[in-house]
C-alpha positions, 0 to 999 in steps of 0.5 A, spaced: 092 207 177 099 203 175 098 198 170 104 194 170 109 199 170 105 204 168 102 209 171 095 211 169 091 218 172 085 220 170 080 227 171 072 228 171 068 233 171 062 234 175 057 230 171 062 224 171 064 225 164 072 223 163 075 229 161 083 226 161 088 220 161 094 221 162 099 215 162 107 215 160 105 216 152 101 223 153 095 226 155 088 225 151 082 230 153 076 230 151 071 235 151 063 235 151 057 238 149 051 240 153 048 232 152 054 229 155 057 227 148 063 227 146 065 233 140 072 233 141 078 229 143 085 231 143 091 227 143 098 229 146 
């Protein structure tokens, strides 16, 4: 996804949940517990 001039990808796992974004600033991921909620976010 390019939004701008920015560049703009993302991953998901098998349940659809979004485990990454990356764009120009970084990377953000995610990490998901067995009920899909999120229990730890990563920024780098």
């Amino acid at each position: 996804e390019t939004a701008g001039n920015i560049e703009i990808s993302y991953t998901y796992d098998e349940n659809g949940n979004q485990l990454t974004i990356t764009d120009d600033t970084g990377t953000t991921t995610r990490v998901y517990d067995e009920l899909g909620r999120v229990i730890s976010k990563t920024c780098y």
